[in-house]
C-alpha positions in Angstrom: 7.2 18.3 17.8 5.4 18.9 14.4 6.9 17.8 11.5 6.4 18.8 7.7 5.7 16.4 4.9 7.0 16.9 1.5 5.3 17.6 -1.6 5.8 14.1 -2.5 4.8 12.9 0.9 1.5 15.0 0.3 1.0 13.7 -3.4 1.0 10.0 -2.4 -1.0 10.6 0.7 -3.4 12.1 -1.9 -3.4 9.1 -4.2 -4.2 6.7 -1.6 -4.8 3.6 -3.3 -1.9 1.0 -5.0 -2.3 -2.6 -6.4 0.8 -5.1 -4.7 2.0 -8.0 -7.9 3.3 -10.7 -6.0 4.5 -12.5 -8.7 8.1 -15.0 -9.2 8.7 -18.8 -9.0 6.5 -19.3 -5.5 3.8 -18.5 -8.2 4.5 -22.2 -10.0 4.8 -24.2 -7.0 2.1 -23.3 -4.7 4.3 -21.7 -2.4 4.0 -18.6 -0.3 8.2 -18.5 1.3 10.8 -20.5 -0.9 14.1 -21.1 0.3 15.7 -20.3 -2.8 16.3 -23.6 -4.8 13.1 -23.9 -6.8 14.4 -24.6 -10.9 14.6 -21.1 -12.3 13.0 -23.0 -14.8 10.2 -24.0 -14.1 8.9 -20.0 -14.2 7.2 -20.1 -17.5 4.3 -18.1 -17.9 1.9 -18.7 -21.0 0.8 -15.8 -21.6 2.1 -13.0 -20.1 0.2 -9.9 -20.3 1.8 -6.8 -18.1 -0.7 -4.4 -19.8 -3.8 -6.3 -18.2 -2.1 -6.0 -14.9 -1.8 -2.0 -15.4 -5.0 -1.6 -17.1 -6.7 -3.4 -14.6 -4.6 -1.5 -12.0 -6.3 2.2 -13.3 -9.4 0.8 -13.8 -9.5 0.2 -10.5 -8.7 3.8 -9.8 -5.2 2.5 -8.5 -2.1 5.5 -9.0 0.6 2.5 -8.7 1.5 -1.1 -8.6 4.3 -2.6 -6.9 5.9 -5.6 -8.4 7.9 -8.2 -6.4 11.2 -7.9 -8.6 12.9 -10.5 -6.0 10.8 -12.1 -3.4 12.9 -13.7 -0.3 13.2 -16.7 -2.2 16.2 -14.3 -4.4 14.8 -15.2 -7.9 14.5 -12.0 -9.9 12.3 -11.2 -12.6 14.8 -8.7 -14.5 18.0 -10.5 -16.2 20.3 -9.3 -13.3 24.0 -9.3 -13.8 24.2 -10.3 -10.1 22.9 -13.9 -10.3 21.5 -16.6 -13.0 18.4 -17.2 -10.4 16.6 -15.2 -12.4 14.3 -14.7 -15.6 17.4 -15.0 -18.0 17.7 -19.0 -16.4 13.9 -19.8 -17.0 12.2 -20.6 -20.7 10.1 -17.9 -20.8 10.7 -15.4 -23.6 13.7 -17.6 -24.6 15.5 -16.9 -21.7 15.3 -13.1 -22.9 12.3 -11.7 -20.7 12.3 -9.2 -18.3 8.8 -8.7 -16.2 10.3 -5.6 -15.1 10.4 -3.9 -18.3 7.7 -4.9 -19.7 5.7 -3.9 -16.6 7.5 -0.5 -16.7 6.5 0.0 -20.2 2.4 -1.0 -19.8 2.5 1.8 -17.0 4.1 4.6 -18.9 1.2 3.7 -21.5 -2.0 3.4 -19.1 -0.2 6.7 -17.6 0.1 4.8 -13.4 3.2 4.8 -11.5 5.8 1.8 -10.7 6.9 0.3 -7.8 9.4 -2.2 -6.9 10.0 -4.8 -4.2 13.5 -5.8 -3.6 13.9 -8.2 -0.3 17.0 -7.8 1.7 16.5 -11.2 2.5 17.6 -13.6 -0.1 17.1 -17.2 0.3 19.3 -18.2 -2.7 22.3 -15.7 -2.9 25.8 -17.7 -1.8 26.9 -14.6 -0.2 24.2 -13.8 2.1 25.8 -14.8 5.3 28.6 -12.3 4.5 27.4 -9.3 5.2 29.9 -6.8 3.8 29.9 -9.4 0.2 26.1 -9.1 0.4 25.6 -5.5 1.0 27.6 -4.7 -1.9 25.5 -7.4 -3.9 22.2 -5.5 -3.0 23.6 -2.4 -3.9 24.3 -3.8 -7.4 21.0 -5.2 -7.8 19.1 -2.0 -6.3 21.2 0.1 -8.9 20.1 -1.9 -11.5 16.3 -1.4 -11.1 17.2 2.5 -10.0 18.7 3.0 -13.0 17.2 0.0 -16.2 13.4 1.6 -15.9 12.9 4.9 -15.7 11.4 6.8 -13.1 10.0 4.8 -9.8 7.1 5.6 -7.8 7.8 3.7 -4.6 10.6 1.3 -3.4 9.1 -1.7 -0.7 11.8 -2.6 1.5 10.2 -5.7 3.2 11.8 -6.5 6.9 10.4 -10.2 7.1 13.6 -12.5 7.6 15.8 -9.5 8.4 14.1 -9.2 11.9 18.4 -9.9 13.6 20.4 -8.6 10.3 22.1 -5.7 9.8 22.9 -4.2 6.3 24.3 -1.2 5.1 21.4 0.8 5.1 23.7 4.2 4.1 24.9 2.7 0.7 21.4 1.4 -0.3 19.8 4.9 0.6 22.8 6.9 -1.6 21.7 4.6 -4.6 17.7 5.4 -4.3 19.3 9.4 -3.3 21.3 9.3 -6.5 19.0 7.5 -9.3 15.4 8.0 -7.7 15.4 10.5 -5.5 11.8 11.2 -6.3 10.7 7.9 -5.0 8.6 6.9 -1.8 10.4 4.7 0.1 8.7 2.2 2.4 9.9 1.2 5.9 13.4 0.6 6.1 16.5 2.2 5.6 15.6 6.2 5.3 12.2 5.5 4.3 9.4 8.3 4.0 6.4 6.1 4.5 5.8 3.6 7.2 4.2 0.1 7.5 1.1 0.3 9.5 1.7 -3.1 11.6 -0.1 -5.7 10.4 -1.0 -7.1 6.9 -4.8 -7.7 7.3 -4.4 -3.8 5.2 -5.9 -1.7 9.0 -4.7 1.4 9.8 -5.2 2.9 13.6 -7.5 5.7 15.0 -6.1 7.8 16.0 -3.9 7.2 12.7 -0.9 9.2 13.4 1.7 10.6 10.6 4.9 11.8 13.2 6.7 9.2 14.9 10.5 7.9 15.6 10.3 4.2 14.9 9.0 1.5 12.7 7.9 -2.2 12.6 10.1 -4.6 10.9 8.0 -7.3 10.3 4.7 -9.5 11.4 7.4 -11.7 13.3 9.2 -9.4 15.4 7.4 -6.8 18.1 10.1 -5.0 18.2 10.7 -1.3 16.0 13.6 0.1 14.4 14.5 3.2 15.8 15.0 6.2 13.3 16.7 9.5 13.7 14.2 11.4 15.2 10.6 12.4 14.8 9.7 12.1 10.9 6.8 12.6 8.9 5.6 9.0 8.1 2.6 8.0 6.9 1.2 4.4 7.1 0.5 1.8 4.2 -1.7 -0.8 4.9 -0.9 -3.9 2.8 -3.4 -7.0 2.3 -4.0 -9.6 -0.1 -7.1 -10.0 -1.6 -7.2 -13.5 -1.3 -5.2 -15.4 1.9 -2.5 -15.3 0.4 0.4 -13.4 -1.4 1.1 -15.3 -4.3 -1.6 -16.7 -6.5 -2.5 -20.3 -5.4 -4.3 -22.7 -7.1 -6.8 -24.2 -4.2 -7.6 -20.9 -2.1 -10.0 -19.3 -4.1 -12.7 -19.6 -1.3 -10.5 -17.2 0.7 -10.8 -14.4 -2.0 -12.3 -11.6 0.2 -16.1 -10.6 0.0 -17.0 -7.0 -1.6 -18.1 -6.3 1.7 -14.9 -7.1 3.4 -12.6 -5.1 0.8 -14.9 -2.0 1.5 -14.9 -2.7 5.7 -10.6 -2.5 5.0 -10.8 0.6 2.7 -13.3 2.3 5.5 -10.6 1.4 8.1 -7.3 1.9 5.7 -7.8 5.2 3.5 -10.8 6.3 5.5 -9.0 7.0 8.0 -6.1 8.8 6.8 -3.6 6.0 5.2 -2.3 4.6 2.3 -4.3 1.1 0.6 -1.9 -1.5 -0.7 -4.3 -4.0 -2.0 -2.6 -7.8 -3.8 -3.8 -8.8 -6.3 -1.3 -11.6 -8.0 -0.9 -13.0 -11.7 -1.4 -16.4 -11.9 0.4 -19.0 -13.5 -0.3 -17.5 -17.1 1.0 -14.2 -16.4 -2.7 -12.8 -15.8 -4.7 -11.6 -13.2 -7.3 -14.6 -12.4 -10.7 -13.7 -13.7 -12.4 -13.8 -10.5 -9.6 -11.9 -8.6 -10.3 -8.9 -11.1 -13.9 -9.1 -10.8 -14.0 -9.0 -7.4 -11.1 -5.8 -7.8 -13.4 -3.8 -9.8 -16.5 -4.4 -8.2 -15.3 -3.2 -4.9 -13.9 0.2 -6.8 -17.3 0.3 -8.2 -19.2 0.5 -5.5 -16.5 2.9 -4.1 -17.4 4.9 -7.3 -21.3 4.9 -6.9 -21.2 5.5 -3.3 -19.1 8.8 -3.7 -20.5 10.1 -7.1 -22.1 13.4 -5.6 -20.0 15.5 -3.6 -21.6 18.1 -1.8 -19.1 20.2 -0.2 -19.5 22.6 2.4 -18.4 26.4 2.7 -15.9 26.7 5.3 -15.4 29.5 7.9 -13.8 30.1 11.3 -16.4 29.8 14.3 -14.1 30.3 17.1 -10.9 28.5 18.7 -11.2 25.2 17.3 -14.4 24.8 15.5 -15.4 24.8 12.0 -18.7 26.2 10.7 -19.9 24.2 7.2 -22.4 25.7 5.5 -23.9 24.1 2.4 -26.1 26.4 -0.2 -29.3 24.9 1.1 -30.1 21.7 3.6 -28.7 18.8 2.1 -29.7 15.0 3.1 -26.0 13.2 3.4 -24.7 9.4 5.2 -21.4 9.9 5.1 -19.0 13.0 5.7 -15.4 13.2 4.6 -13.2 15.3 6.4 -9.5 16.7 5.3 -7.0 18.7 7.2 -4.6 21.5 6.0 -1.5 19.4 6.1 1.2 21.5 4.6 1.9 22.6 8.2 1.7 19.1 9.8 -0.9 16.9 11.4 -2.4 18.8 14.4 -5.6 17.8 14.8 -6.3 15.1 17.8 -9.8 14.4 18.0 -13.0 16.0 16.1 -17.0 16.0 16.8 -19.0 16.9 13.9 -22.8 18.2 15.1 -25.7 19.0 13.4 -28.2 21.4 14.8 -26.3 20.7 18.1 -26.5 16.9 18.2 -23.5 15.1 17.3 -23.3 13.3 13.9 -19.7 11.9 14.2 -16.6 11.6 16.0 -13.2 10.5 16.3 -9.3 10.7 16.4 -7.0 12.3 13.9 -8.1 14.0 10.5 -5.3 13.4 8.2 -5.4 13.6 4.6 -9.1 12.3 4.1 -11.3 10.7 7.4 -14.6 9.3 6.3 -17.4 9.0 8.7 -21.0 6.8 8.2 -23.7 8.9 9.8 -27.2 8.3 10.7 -29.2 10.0 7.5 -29.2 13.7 8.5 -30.4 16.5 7.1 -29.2 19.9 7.2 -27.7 23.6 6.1 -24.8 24.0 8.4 -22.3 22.1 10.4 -20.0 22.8 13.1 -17.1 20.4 13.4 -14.8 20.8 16.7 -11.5 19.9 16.8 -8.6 19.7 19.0 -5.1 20.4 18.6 -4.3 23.0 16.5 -4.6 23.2 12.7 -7.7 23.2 10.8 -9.8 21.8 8.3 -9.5 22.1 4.6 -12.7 21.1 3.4 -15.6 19.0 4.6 -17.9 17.1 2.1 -21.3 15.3 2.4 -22.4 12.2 0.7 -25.6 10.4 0.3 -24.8 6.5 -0.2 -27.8 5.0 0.9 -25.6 3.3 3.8 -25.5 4.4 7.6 -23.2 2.3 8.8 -19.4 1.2 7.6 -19.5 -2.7 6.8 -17.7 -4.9 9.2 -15.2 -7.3 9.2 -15.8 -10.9 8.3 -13.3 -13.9 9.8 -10.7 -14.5 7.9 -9.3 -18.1 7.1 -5.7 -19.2 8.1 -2.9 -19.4 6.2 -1.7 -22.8 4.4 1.3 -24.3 6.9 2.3 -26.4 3.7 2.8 -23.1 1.2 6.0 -22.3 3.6 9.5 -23.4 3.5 11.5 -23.7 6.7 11.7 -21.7 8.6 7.7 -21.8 8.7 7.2 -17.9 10.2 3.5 -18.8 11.1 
């Protein structure tokens, strides 16, 4: 069955790339999971800066960030009306802050979308273990970041801790329908994009778009049925150091240059959606060193895809492509993108040059990016099974054959998690 994405489905796939802000009272106490009765205030940043966060954000060539308004821990970084575990209980600003608004306002000036986390599970909230008391408290805190901030890019519905509740998916769904009906929502509920099942930010090949279920969590193999086949396309979430929330001993995990390019190679080269974190510390800034290492990966992104060199595109017969280029070009790396107003059709795909293959693999999707062996030539034929066809095909010289590979990650810190310890 082929199913049809939506404009807005189509316009996020074309964006690609996002920066997570895992940022609340875990940040302050070295913890990863807290259970909910850390001191609201002790959450006093020094110098909070939400415009760094969003400039950094578009300089890294990032379309949106996604703050963690409340983490599982339930402390929330807006002045609810639903609970004093929140900003308006802490000494920051006087008790009249609100990280929400002020990150709202630095992306409506650097011109990059917003995002918001809102965890179903809540750690904190007296009424969580009645379900019917605590839907209706979600639905009051969900309506309050639908309708406080202006327009939302993307609402992150995070399953971990939910893996055997229940909650009123319907009435959270008719407040996003009602006051952000533009926005993408992740994973849960009626969502429109999908998680791609694990949180080291890898997508799949074949990296499908269709299917009828989705993951909850890292902690449960199970998936959540949905109503049918729909249009999904994965987001592949990571932090850029081990962890989620900054941490003031694990800055020898923060991930190589070479590792944050092998996960963008393997994440939005091959047809999903980036998510990289990159938290504020306890100022209320992105660490130095965290940014660096942000904007030198997106440089070398930059440098290595400069020079486009696209090809002409024309029909060669029942499921082949013929690229022709104005005169023999020297290239490393091919990009590939399929016509996707229709659906996803392609399957699998060779690319040849002068008969010998060049490249292969899976699904297209909305970009696939191949490393070749330096070739040289005036035309291409790319196969392709399936159905559908190609939109365009573009060359690249990089000075790089090969996509870097994955290095070994270290473990997580047992001692950053409250019971129950997921790990």
């Amino acid at each position: 069955m082929t199913v049809i994405p939506t404009d807005a489905q189509l316009a996020w796939q074309e964006s690609a790339f996002g920066l997570f802000l895992h940022f609340g009272v875990n940040t302050f106490h070295g913890k990863e999971w807290s259970d909910g009765t850390l001191d609201a205030a002790t959450f006093d940043p020094t110098g909070l800066d939400a415009r760094q966060w969003a400039e950094t954000a578009a300089e890294a060539g990032a379309g949106h960030v996604i703050l963690t308004a409340k983490h599982h821990d339930g402390f929330c970084l807006w002045p609810t009306d639903t609970t004093p575990y929140s900003v308006a209980s802490s000494p920051w600003r006087g008790g009249r802050g609100d990280v929400v608004a002020e990150l709202a306002e630095a992306c409506r000036e650097v011109g990059i979308g917003l995002g918001l986390y809102l965890s179903p599970w809540d750690r904190n909230a007296a009424c969580y273990d009645d379900p019917k008391a605590y839907d209706a408290f979600y639905v009051r805190q969900l309506t309050e970041l639908c309708t406080r901030y202006g327009p939302l890019t993307e609402l992150w519905f995070d399953g971990a801790g939910s893996e055997n509740r229940s909650y009123d998916w319907d009435a959270f769904m008719a407040v996003v329908d009602t006051h952000q009906p533009d926005a993408m929502v992740f994973n849960m509920g009626r969502p429109n994009l999908r998680w791609a099942g694990n949180e080291d930010g890898l997508a799949a090949d074949p990296c499908w778009y269709a299917t009828d279920a989705t993951g909850i969590s890292i902690y449960d193999d199970g998936a959540q049925g949905l109503d049918g086949v729909r249009y999904l396309p994965p987001e592949c979430d990571v932090p850029i150091r081990r962890h989620w929330f900054w941490q003031p001993d694990d800055l020898h995990t923060l991930k190589s240059r070479e590792h944050l390019l092998a996960i963008w190679y393997r994440s939005v080269g091959l047809g999903a959606g980036l998510l990289l974190n990159v938290p504020p510390d306890r100022r209320g800034l992105i660490d130095a060193a965290d940014r660096t290492r942000l904007l030198d990966f997106t440089a070398e992104l930059r440098r290595r895809f400069a020079e486009p060199l696209r090809g002409e595109l024309s029909p060669a017969g029942e499921g082949e492509i013929r690229v022709r280029f104005p005169g023999p070009v020297t290239f490393d790396h091919l990009q590939l993108r399929e016509e996707l107003a229709s659906g996803q059709h392609i399957t699998g795909h060779e690319v040849l040059a002068d008969g010998d293959p060049v490249a292969e693999g899976g699904t297209v999707g909305v970009r696939r990016v191949h490393a070749t062996r330096t070739t040289t030539a005036s035309e291409l034929r790319v196969r392709f099974q399936g159905g559908g066809t190609l939109s365009s095909v573009t060359a690249y010289r990089t000075g790089h054959t090969a996509r870097p590979d994955l290095q070994p990650q270290p473990a997580f810190m047992a001692d950053k998690f409250d019971e129950p310890d997921p790990r």
